[in-house]
C-alpha positions as CSV (number, residue, x, y, z in Angstrom):
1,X,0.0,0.0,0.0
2,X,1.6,3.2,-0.9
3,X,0.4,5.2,2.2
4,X,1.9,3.2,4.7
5,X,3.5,5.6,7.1
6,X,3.0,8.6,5.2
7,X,1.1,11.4,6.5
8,X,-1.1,12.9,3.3
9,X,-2.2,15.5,4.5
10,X,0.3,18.0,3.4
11,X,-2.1,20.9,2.1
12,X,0.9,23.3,0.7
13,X,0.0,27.2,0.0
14,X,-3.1,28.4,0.4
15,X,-4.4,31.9,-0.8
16,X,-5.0,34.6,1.1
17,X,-8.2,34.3,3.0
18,X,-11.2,36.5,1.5
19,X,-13.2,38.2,5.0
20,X,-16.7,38.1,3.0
21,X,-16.2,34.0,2.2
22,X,-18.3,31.5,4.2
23,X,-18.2,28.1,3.8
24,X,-21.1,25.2,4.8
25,X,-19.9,21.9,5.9
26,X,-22.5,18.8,5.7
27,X,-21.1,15.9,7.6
28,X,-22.6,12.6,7.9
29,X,-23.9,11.5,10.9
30,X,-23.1,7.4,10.1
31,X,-19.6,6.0,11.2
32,X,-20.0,9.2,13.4
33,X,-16.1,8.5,15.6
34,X,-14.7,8.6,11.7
35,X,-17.2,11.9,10.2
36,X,-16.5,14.0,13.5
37,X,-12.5,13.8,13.3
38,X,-13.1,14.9,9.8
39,X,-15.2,18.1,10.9
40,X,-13.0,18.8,13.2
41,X,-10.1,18.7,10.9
42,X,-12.4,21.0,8.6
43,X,-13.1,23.2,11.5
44,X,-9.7,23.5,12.5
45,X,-8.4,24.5,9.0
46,X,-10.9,27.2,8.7
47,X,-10.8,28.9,12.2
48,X,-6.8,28.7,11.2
49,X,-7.0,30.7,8.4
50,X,-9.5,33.4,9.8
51,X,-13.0,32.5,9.4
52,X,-15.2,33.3,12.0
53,X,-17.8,31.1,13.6
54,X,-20.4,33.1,11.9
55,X,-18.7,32.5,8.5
56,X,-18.7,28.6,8.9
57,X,-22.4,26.7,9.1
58,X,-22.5,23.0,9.9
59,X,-25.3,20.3,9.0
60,X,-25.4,16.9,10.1
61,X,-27.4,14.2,7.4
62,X,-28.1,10.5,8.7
63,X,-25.9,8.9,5.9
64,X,-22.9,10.0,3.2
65,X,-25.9,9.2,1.2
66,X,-27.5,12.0,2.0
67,X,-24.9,14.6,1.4
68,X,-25.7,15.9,-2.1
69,X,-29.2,16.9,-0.2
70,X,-27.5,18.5,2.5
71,X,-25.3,19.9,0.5
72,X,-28.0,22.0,-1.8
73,X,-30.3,22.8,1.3
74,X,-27.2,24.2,3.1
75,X,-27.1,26.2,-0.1
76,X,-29.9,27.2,-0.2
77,X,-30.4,28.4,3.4
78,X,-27.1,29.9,4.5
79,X,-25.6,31.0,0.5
80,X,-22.0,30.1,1.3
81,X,-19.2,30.1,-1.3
82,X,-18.3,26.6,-0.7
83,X,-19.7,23.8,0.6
84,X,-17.5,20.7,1.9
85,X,-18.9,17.1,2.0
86,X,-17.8,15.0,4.6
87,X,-18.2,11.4,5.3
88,X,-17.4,7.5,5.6
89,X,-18.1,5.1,3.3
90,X,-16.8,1.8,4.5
91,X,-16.8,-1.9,2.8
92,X,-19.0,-4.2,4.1
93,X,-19.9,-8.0,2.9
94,X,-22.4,-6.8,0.3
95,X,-22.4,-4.4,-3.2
96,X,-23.9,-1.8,-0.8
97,X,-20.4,0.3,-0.4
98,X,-20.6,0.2,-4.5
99,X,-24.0,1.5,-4.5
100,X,-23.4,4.4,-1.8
101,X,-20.0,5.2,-3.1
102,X,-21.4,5.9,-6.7
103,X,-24.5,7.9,-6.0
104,X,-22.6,10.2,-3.4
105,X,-19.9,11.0,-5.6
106,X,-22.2,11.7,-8.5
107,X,-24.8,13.6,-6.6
108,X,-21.9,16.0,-5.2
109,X,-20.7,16.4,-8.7
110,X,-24.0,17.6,-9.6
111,X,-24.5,19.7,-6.9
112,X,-21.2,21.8,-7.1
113,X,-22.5,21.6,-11.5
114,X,-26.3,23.0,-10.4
115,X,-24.9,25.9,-8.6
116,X,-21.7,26.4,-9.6
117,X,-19.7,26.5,-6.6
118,X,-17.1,24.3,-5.1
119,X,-18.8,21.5,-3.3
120,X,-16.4,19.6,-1.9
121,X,-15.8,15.7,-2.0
122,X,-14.1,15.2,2.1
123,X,-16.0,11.4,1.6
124,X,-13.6,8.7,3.2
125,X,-14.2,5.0,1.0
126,X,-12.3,2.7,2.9
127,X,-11.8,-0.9,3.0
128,X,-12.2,-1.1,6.6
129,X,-12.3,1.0,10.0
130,X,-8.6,0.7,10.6
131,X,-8.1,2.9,7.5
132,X,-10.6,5.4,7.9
133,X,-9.2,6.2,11.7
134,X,-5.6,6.5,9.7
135,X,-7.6,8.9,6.9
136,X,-9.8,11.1,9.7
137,X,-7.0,12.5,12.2
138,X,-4.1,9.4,12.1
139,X,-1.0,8.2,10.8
140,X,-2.4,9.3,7.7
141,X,-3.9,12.9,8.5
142,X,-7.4,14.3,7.9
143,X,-8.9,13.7,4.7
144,X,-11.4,16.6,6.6
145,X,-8.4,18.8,6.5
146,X,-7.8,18.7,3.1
147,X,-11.7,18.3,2.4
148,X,-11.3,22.3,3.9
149,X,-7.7,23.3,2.0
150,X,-9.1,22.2,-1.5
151,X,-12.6,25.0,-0.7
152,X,-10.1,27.5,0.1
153,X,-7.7,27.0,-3.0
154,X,-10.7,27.1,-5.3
155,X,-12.2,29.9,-3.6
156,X,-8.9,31.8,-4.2
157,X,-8.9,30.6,-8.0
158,X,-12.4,31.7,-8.6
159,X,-11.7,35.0,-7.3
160,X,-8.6,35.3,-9.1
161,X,-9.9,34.5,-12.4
162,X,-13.2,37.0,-11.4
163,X,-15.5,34.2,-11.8
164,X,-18.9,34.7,-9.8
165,X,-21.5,32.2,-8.6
């Protein structure tokens, strides 16, 4: 496995933080000890950089299935410029993990299409609970971390290249 004690999480430059952005995060409430190190690691990021607690609004869904929902009511209710995804997908014993994995990445697609904003794919699909713990604040860092750095960068790109949404 190529991520065997490596820490992935290196997020590298990011621009220079915007004071009007706000940002939604929609977090899953299923394989909660996994989704909740990932907000936090979203949280963290964001509070790091300067956004206020006003500026970041948080929405829990039963299932990653339910994300892309979340994900367009948060739009719709708080207007952010981003919205980050976040939650865990793991393998189980049927083609369930296919099923779910599929339809969330394709409904967050659409989403972040529909509105034309980044929407943010922070959705861990692992084999099994050992690598999710690694992926949401481990050995491995915080997938939720990242989930937060890749809003930010695209944020900064959209308002460098003066695109609106």
């Amino acid at each position: 496995m190529a991520t065997i004690n490596k820490n992935l999480s290196d997020i590298g430059d990011l621009p220079k933080l915007n004071p009007n952005w706000s940002i939604a995060i929609v977090s899953s409430e299923w394989n909660t000890e996994i989704t909740s190190g990932l907000t936090r690691g979203a949280k963290e990021l964001l509070s790091h950089i300067g956004l206020k607690s006003d500026q970041v609004h948080h929405l829990s869904v039963p299932g990653s299935y339910e994300l892309p929902l979340g994900a367009q009511w948060a739009i719709e209710r708080y207007e952010p410029d981003a919205v980050i995804c976040l939650g865990s997908v793991i393998r189980g014993e049927t083609a369930h993990f296919d099923y779910v994995c599929q339809a969330v990445s394709k409904g967050i697609m659409d989403v972040s299409l529909e509105f034309n904003m980044p929407v943010i794919f922070g959705v861990l699909t692992d084999d099994n609970i050992e690598q999710s713990r690694a992926r949401s604040g481990g050995e491995h860092g915080n997938k939720g971390t990242e989930a937060a750095a890749t809003a930010i960068k695209l944020l900064g790109l959209r308002d460098q290249i003066g695109s609106s949404s």
